[in-house]
N, C-alpha and C positions, 0 to 999 in steps of 0.2 A: 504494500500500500504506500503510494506516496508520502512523504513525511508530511507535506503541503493539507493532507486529507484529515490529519490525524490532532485531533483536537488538543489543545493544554487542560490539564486537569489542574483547578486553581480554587482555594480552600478560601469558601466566603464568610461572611460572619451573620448571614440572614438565610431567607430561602435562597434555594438552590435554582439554577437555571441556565440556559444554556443558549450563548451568543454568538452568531456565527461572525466571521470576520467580516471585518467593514472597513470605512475610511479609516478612519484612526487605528486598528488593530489589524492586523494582517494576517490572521489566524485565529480558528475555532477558539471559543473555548466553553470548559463544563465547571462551571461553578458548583460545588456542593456546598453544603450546608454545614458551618462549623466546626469545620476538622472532622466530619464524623465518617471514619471507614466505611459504615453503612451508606449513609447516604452517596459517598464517590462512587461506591457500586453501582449503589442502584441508578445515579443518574447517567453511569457509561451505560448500563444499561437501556435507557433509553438510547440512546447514541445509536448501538446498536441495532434496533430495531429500525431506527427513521430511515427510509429513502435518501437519494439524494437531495430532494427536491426539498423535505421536509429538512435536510443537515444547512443549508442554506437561509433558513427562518428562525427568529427568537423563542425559545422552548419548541422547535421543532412544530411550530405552527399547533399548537396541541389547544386545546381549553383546557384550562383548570378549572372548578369549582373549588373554591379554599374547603378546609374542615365547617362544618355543617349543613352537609347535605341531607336531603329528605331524600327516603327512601328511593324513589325512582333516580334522582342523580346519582344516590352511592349503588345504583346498579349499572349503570352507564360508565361508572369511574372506575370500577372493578371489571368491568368489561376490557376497556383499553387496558391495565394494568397487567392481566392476566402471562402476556407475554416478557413484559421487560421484568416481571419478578421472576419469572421460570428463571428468565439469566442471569438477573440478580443471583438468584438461588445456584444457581450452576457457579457461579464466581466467587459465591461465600464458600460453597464446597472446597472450590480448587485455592482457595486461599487459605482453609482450613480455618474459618470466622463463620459463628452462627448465626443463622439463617433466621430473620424474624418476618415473617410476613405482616404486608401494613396494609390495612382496611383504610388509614390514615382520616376517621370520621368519629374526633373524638367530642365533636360541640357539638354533634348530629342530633334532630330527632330518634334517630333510627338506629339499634344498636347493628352493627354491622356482625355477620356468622361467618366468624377468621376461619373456622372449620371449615364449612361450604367454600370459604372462596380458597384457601387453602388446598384442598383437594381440586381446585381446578388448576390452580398452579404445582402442582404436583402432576396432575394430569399433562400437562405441558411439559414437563420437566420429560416424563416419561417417553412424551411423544420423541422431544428431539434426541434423548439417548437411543431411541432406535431408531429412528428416520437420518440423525446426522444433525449437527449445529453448524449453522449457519458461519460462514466463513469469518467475519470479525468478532463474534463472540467466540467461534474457535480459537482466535488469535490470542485473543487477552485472557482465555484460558490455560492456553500452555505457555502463556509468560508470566501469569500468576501458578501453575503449576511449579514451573522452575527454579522463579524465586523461592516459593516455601518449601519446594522440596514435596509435593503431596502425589497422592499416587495417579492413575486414569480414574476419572470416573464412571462410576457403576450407578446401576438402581439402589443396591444395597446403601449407599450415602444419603438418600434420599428416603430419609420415614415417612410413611402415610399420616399424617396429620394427629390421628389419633395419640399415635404412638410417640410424642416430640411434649415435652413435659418443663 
């Protein structure tokens, strides 16, 4: 991948969000949210998923609803999520750092089921272990494998929801 393509990962002190380059900056970049490992994850993980079309727009052209959504938005938001946590989830693996799935709707009416959406991100997980990951999530997987030192991953890495304590 061109270096040109490949975004700076840059520790913000608010929410996280992701700028593509412009006039004044000459390159991507992924803002996460206050030094927290977690969230650098999970917002390459978006990275990951966007298009190119969408790697070219401010948060990847996405809508956010902030924390307090009603029940039909926090079904809409777990819908899009479903994906970039699978990778999330794949990158905490391979980095050997635990995996916490986020409903992210804690000023909700609506109490969000981490279970149910869980098991669909599991679901996902499972899919691309045997279908194949996608080429740039593969990439920052065997270079977060190397650095830590962790093994291939398997299903077995990967508990069913129930089972994660």
């Amino acid at each position: 991948m061109p270096k040109n393509l490949i975004p700076a990962l840059i520790k913000g002190d608010d929410e996280p969000i992701y700028l593509p380059a412009d006039d004044e900056t000459p390159y991507h970049r992924i803002v996460f949210a206050h030094g927290f490992f977690a969230s650098a994850l999970h917002e390459i993980s978006h990275w990951c998923v966007a298009g190119k079309a969408r790697r070219e727009q401010v948060d990847f052209g996405y809508w956010y609803c902030p924390d307090g959504r009603d029940a039909m938005t926090q079904s809409q938001f777990e819908d899009v999520e479903v994906k970039p946590q699978a990778f999330e989830w794949l990158f905490c693996v391979a980095a050997g750092f635990p995996f916490n799935v986020s409903c992210d709707n804690l000023e909700g009416d609506v109490e969000p089921d981490r279970i149910a959406f869980q098991r669909r991100v599991h679901a996902r997980v499972m899919t691309l272990l045997e279908q194949g990951i996608p080429e740039r999530p593969a990439r920052f997987i065997r270079a977060l494998q190397h650095y830590y030192q962790t093994p291939p991953l398997t299903a077995e890495h990967f508990p069913w929801p129930e089972d994660l304590h």
